[in-house]
MIPALUM-156695 format. One record per residue (C-alpha): x, y negated, z; chain. Coordinates in pm, whole numbers, plus 50000, padded with zeros to 5 digits. Layout:
<pts>
PT      x      y      z  cadena
PT      X      Y      Z       A
...
</pts>
This chain:
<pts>
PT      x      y      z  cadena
PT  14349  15408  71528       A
PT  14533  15191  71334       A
PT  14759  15450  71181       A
PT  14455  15613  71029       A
PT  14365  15312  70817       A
PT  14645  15327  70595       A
PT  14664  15694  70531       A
PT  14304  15717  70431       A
PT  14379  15430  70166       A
PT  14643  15601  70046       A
PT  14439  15922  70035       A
PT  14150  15709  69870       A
PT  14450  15607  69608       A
PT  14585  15941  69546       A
PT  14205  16082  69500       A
PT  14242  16066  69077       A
PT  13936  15877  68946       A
PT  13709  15983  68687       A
PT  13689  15828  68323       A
PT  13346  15717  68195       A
PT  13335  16018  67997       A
PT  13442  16272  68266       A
PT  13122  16090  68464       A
PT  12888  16189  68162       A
PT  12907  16567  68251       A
PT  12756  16500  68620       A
PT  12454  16347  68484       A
PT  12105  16422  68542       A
PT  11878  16460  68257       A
PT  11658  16207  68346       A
PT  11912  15945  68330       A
PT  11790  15733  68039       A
PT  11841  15425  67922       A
PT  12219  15464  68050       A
PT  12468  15153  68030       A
PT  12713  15207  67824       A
PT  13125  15173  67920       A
PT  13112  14797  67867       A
PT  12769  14701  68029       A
PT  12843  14947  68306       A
PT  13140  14729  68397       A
PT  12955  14405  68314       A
PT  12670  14557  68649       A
PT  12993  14652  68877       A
PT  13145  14317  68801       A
PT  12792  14167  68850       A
PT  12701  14365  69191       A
PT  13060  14288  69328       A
PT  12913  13890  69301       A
PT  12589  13952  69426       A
PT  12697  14119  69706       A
PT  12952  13835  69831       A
PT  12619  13615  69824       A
PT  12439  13871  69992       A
PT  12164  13900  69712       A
PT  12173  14318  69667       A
PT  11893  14557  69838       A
PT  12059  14886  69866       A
PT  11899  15185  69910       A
PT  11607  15418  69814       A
PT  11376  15272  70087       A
PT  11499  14912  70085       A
PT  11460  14874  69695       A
PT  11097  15077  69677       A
PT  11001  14793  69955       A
PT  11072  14510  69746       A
PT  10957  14623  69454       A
PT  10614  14693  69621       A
PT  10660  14302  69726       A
PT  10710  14170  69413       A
PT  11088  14068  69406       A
PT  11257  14039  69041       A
PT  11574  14155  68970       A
PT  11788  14388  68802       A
PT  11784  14807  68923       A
PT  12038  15027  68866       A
PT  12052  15368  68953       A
PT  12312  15624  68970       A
PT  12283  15928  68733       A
PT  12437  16172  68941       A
PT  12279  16192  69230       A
PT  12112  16531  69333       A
PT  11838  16628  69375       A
PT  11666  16417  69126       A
PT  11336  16393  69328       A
PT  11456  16138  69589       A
PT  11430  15827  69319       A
PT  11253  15957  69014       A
PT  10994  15734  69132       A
PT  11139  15390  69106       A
PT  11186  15379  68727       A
PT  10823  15438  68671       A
PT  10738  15169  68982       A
PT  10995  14937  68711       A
PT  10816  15001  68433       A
PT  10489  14895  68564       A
PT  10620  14572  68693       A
PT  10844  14491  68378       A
PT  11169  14499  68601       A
PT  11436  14594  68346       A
PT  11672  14914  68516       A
PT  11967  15081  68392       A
PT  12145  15445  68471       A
PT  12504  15423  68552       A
PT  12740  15717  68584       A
PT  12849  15722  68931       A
PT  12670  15657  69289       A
PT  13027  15623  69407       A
PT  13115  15380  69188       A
PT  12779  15233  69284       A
PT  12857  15214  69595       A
PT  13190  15079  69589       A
PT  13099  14810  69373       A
PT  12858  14695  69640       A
PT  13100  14667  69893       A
PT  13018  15005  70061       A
PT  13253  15311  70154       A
PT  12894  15510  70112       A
PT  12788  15583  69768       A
PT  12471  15508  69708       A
PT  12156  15537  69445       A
PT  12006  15243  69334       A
PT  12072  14901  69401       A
PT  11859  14582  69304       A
PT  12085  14254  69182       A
PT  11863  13946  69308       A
PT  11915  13653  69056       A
PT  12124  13367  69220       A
PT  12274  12973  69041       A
PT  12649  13139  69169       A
PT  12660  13390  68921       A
PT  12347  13355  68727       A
PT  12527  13370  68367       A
PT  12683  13679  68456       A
PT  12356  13791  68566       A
PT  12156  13684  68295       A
PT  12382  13865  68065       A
PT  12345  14174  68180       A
PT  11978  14120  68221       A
PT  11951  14054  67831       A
PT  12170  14421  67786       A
PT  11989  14604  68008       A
PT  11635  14494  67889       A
PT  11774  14558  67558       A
PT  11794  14904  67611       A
PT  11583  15124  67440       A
PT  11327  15276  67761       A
PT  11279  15649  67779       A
PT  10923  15800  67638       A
</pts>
């Protein structure tokens, strides 16, 4: 068992990753407003925080529930996840509780950033005093962002 470990890391190393603009061709079409190259690093820099304070919800279901309670934060989804009709509902559930949400390119980078060997969807960044300037500037970028019609 512990042989395995180090050749799937060194699988997971050898697996090329994609540039930002190799990720753009995967994308649904109803991934808008999408981070751009530097705010998408600013959210994967800011998840990678949140979730060493444990302050991420992760998931479809988990998200949807706290949204339906009332918690703030930042959501960001992945654009390329298929098919579109698991979580085309949660920008619109967003919008009508002015929680600002961003696409990003990747659920794998998603994931990763969160910790997780699983990519995943959509996580929610809780707002927290050990990281709250990162936070609160990608909060001001991602509510900056023009919201789709």
């Amino acid at each position: 068992m512990a042989r395995e470990k180090p050749e799937a890391a060194a699988d997971a190393e050898a697996t090329p990753e994609r540039s930002y603009r190799e990720q753009l061709d995967f994308l649904n079409p109803i991934a808008q407003p999408l981070a751009s190259r530097k705010l998408t690093r600013k959210l994967y820099k800011c998840i990678r925080k949140a979730a060493k304070h444990k302050q991420l919800r992760r998931g479809v279901k988990e998200v949807q529930k706290f949204i339906n309670k009332g918690e703030k934060g930042i959501t960001v989804l992945a654009g390329d996840t298929l098919p579109i009709d698991v979580y085309c509902h949660i920008p619109i559930m967003c919008e009508d509780r002015s929680l600002p949400y961003a696409y990003v390119p990747s659920k794998s980078d998603l994931g990763a950033a969160a910790g997780s060997k699983r990519p995943t969807c959509v996580i929610m960044i809780k707002p927290h005093e050990d990281y709250q300037e990162t936070y609160d500037e990608c909060l001001e970028e991602v509510s900056s962002l023009p919201l789709p019609l």
